[in-house]
N, C-alpha and C positions, 0 to 999 in steps of 0.2 A: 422742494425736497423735504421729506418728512425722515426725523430720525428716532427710530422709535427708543431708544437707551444707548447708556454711555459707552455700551462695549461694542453695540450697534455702531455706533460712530468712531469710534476708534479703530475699529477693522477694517473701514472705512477709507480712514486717511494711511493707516497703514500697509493699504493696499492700493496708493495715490490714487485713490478713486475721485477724492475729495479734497481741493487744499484747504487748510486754513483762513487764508484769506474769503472763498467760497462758503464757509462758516460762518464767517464774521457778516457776509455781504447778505445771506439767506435772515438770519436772526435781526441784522438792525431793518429788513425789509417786514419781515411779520411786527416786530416794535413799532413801525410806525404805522401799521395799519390796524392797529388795535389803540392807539394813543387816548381813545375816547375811555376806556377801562383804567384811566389814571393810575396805573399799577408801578411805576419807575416818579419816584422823587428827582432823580436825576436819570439823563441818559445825551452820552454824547457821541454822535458817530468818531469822532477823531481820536478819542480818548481810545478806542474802542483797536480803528487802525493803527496804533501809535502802539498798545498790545499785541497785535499781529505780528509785529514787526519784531518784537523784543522772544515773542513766543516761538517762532518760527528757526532760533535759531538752538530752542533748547533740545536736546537730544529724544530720539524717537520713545525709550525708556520711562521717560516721565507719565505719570499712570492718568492723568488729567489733563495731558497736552492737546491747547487746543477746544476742549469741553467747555461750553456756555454757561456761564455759572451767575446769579442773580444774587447780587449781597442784601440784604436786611439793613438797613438806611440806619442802625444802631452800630455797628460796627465800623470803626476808625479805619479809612481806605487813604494812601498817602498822596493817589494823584487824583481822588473824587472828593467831592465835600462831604459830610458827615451831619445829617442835621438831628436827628433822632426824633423827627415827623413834629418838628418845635420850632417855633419863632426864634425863641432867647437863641437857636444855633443855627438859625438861619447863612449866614457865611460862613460857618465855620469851617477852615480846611487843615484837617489832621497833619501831621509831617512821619507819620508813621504809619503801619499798618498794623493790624492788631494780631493777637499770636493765631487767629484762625484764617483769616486774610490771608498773612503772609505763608499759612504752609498751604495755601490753592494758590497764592502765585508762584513757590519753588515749583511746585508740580506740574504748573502749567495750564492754569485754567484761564480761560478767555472770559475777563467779568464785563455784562452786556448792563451794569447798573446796578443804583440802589432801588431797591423798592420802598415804597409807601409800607406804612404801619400807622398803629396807633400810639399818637404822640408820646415818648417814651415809654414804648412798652403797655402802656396803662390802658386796656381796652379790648371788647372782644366782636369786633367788626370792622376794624380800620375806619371808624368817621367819625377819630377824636386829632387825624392828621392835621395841621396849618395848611397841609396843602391838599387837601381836599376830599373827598371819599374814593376806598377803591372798588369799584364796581367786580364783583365777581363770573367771570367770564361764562360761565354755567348759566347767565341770565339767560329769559325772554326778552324781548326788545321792550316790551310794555310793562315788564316786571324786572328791575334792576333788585339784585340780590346781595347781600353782605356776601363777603368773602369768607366770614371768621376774621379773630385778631388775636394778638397784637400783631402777627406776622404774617397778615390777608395778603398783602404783597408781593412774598414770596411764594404762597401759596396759590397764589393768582398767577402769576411769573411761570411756573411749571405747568398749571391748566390748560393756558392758553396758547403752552409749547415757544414760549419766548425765550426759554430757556429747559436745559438738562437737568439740570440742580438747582437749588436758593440755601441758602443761610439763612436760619431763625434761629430766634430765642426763645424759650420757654422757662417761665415766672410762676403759673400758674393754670397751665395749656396754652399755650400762645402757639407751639409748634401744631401739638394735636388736634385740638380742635379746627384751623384754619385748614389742615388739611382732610379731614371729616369732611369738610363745610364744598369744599373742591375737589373732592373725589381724587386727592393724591396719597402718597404715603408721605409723610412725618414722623421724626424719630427723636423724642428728647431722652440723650444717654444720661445717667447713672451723672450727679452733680459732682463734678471736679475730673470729669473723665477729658473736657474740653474746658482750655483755661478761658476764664473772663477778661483776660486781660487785652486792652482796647477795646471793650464794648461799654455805650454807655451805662453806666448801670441804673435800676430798679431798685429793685431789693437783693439784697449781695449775697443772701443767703437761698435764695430762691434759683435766681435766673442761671440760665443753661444753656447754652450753644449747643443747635444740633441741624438737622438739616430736610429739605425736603426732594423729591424724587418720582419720579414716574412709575418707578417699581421699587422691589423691599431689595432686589440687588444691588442697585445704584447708591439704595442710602446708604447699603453696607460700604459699599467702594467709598462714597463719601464721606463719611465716619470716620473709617481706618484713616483715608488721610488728616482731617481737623483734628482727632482724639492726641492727648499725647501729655505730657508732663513741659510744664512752666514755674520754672522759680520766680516769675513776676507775678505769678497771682498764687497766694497762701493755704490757696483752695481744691490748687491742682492737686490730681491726685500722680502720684507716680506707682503708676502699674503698666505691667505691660500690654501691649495693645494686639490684640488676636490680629486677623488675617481674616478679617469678617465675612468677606465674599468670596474668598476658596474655600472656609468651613462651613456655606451653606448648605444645611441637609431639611428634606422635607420629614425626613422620618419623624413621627408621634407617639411611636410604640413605646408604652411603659408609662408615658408622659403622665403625668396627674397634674389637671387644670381645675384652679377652684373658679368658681363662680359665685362673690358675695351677694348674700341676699339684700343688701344693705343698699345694691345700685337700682333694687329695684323701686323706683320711684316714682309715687304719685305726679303726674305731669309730661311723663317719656310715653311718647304716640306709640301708640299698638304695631306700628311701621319698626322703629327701634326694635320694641322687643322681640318681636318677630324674627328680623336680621340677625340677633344675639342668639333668639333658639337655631335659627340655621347655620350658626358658625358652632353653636356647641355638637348639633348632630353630625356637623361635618368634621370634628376634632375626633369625635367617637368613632367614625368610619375608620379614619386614619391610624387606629390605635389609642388613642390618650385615651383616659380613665378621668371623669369629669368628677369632683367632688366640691359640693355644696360648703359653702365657707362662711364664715361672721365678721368682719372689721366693725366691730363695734363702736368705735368712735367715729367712724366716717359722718356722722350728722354734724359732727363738729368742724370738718374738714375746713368748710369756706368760712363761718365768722372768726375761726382760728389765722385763718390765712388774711382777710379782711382787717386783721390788725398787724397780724405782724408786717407783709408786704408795702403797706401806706406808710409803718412806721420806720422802716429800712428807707423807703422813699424822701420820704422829709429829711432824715438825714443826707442820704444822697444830693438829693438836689439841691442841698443848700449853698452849692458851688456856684452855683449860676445866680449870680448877683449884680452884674456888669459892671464884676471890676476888671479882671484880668482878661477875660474872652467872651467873647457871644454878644448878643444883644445889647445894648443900654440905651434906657428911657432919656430923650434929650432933654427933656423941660425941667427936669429936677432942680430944686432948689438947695438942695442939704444931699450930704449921705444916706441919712437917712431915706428921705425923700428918693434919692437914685434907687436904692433898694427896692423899695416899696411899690415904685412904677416900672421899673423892671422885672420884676417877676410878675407884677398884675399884669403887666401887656404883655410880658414874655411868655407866659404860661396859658394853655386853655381851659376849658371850663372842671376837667377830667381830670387834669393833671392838678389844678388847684385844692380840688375836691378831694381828692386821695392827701396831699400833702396835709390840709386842715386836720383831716382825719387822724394821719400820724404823729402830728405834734401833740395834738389832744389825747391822744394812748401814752404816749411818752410825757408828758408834764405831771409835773408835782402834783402830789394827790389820787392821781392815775395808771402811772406805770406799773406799780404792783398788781391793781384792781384788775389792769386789759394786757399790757404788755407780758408781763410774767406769768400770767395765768394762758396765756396763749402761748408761751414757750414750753410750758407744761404739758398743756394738752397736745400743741405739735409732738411731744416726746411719748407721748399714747399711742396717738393715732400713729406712730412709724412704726414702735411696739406691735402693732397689728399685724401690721404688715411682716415683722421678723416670725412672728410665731404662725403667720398661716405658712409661710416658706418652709416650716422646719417638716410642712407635708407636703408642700406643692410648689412643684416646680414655674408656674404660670400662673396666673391669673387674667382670666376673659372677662370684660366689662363691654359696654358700648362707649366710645368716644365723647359724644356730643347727645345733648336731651330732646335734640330737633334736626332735622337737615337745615340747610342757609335758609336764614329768612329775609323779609325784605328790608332794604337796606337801612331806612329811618325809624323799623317798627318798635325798635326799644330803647330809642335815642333818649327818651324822656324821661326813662323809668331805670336808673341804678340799678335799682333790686334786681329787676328782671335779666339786667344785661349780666351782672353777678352770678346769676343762676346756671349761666352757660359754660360755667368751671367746673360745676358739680363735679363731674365723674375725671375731674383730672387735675384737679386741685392737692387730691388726697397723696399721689405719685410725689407731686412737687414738693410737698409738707416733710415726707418721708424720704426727697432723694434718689428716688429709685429710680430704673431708667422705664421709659413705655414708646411704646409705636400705634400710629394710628393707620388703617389701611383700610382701603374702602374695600366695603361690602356690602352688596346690592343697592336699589332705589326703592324711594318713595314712592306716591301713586302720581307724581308730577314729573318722576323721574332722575328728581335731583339725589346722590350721592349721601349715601350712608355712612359711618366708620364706626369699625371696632376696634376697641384697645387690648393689647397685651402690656402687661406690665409683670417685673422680674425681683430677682435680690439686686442689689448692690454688681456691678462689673459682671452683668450675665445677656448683657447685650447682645451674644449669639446665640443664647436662648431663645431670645426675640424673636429674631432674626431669623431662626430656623422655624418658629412657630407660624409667625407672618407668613415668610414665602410658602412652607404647605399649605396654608389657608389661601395665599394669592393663586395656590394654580387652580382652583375651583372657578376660574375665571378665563383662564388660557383657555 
C-alpha cells in the first residue's frame, strides 16, 4: 500500500478503507526491510501496537489520527528512550514528553521511532551518531550517500516512505539541508514559533523545531499542529497560529522575490545555479517581480555562527557529567577523575571538537575578542535581512552548495563539512523562518533544493511561495 500524503490517508481511514492497525502493520513491514539504511536509533514493534491501541479510541476529528510520524532522537518521548545520537545518554528514558511530542500524541499520531542524527545536533551528514551512519536512501548500491544532517534521519525516514512526517531541529540548517540532500520538503519556522522545551539542546539561541514531509501541504498540517506558545520555554513566542493549510494559495502576483547576490558563490556546481535560474523564471511566469538584493554581511554568516553555536554548546553540555543521569566512566578514581572520563568516553570526536571550541571563545581573555564581536555581527547580518523585507516579500536562494555526497567524503575535513551551512546558516543567525523544497536533479539524478526564506511569523508566505513552485512538478 502506498500512501501518497497525510490527507491522502486520512480519507482513507475515514472512509474504513484502511484501519489503523493496517497502518501500523504496512509501516513496521517497509521498517524492517530497509533496516540496512540505519535510519531509526530506536524502533519497536510493541511500543508501536501498544499506540494502536491507545490511538484507536481517540475521536475520528483529531487532525493527525493514526498518521505515521518519525521523531528526531533529540526530542524527550516518555515511553521511547531519548539518546540524542550520544553515548553519555545512551539509556536514558525521559518520563515526559516534550511540548512538541506531546501535541502529535493529543492529535493522534502514530510514532513508528526515533531517528538517527548527528550526535547532538552537531553535524551535517549524520556520521557523527554512536550508533552508526545513516545511509541516505537515494543511494546506488555501490555508492552509499550522506543523508544531510543534523536531522539525515528524519529526512531519511520520509524518503524511504517509513513514514508521513519526521520531527527536526534546525541550529544552523539541520532541517533544510537534510531535506535538499533527500529530495523532501523541510521547514524551519520563525525561532520561538515551536517551543524547545523537551529537546535536548545545542545552542539555545539557535535551534528550532520544525518538520519534514513529502509535500509543502503536509508540513503546513504539521506546523500548525507543533507551532504554538509554551510558558516552559522563555523563547516561546505567543502569537497566533494561522490555519496553514486551508490558507494555501499558489498565487505570485504582485509578489516581489529578492534574489542576493551574496549566495552566489564560488564552489556551487553550475547544476545549483541553474535550478535557482529555473525556479526564478518559473516565479516570473507566475506573477512575482524578481528584484536583485545585497545582504551584505552574509560572508560573515558561518564564522559568526561557528562561535556562537560551540559557545551555547559548551554551556549546554556541561550537564552531562555522570552525576545525576546518563553515562558514567567506572574506573575513576576522584571526582574529578569521574568528570574527565565521562565526557572523554561519553562524548565523540565532533561533539568534543565544538565544545573545546566554545570554552576557548568564552574564557577570559577571549569572550570579548570572539564571543561579543560575533553577537554583534549576528545583530548585522539579521539587520540585512529586516531592511531587504521592508521591499520584499521572499527571498529565493538555493538550499544546499552540492546535492548528497558520499557518505565519508568529508569526514576528515571540519572546514569543508562547515561549508554545507553556507546558505542556511544566515536564516538561523537572524530567526527567520525558511523552507527547503526540491527542485530538479543533478546529471546523477540525485535531488536539488531551493530555499524560501521570510520576516519573522510569515510562514504562509512560505508556504504559499513553495506550493506554487511545487506544482511545476505535478
Amino acid at each position: 500500500m502506498s500512501f501518497k500524503s497525510i490527507s491522502h490517508l486520512k480519507s482513507l481511514l475515514d472512509q474504513n478503507k484502511i484501519s489503523i492497525k493496517e497502518i501500523a502493520e504496512t509501516y513496521i513491514k517497509r521498517i524492517k526491510e530497509k533496516k540496512e539504511l540505519n535510519i531509526f536509533i530506536y524502533f519497536n514493534e510493541d511500543k508501536i501496537h501498544e499506540q494502536v491501541k491507545e490511538i484507536e479510541k481517540l475521536p475520528n476529528d483529531k487532525t493527525l489520527k493514526g498518521i505515521p510520524i518519525a521523531v528526531k532522537d533529540l526530542f524527550c518521548t516518555a515511553k521511547m528512550p531519548t539518546t540524542a545520537a550520544s553515548k553519555i545518554l545512551e539509556n536514558f528514558k525521559p518520563t515526559y514528553e516534550s511540548f512538541v511530542t506531546q501535541k502529535l500524541v493529543d492529535q493522534g499520531s502514530m510514532f513508528v521511532g526515533k531517528t538517527n542524527l548527528d550526535e547532538f545536533a552537531m553535524g551535517s551528514a549524520t556520521n557523527t551518531s554512536y550508533f552508526g551512519n545513516t545511509i541516505n536512501p537515494l543511494s546506488k548500491n555501490d555508492n552509499p550517500l550522506a543523508p544531510g544532517g543534523s536531522s539525515g534521519g528524519s529526512a531519511a525516514a520520509v524518503a524511504a516512505d517509513l513514514c508521513l512526517g519526521a520531527t527536526g531541529t534546525d541550529t544552523g540548517g539541520s532541517i533544510r539541508q537534510p531535506a535538499s540532500f533527500c529530495g523532501v520538503v523541510g521547514i524551519k519556522p520563525t525561532y520561538g514559533l515551536c517551543s524547545r522545551w523537551g529537546i535536548a539542546a545545542f545552542a539555545s539561541s539557535l535551534d528550532q523545531a520544525g518538520v519534514f514531509s513529502k509535500n509543502v501541504t503536509d508540513a503546513s498540517i504539521l506546523l500548525e499542529e507543533i507551532a504554538g506558545h509554551d510558558q516552559r520555554d522563555s523563547t516561546s513566542s505567543n502569537v497566533q497560529i494561522p490555519s496553514f493549510s486551508k490558507n494555501l494559495d499558489p498565487s505570485l502576483e504582485g509578489k516581489v522575490i529578492g534574489i542576493p547576490k551574496e549566495y552566489n558563490i564560488d564552489g556551487t556546481s553550475d547544476e545549483i545555479n541553474g535550478v535557482w535560474e529555473d525556479a526564478i523564471k518559473s516565479l516570473e511566469k507566475k506573477g512575482a517581480k524578481i528584484k536583485h538584493i545585497s545582504l551584505p554581511h552574509t560572508k560573515y554568516a558561518l564564522p559568526t555562527y561557528y562561535i556562537i553555536a560551540p559557545a551555547e554548546a559548551s554551556s549546554n553540555l556541561a550537564r552531562y557529567d555522570g552525576v545525576k543521569y546518563g553515562f558514567r566512566a567506572s574506573d575513576a578514581k576522584s571526582l574529578d577523575d569521574m568528570y574527565e572520563l565521562t565526557r572523554s568516553e561519553g562524548f565523540g570526536k565532533e561533539v568534543k571538537r565544538r565544545i573545546l571550541i566554545g570554552t576557548y571563545v568564552l574564557s577570559a581573555g577571549y569572550y570579548d575578542a570572539y564571543y561579543i564581536k560575533a553577537q554583534k555581527v549576528r545583530k548585522l547580518i539579521a539587520n540585512d535581512f529586516v531592511e531587504v523585507f521592508s521591499d520584499c516579500d521572499l527571498i529565493l536562494t538555493p538550499t544546499a552548495p552540492s546535492a548528497a555526497f558520499p557518505l565519508n567524503e568529508k569526514q576528515d575535513d571540519p572546514i569543508k563539512m562547515y561549508l554545507n551551512d553556507v546558505f542556511t546558516v544566515p536564516a538561523s543567525l537572524a530567526g527567520i523562518p525558511g523552507i527547503s523544497i526540491p527542485y530538479g536533479n543533478d546529471k546523477q539524478g540525485l535531488p536539488l533544493g531551493i530555499q524560501f526564506l521570510s520576516k519573522h511569523y510569515h510562514e504562509q508566505e512560505i508556504f504559499n511561495a513553495a506550493f506554487a513552485l511545487e506544482k511545476d512538478y505535478e
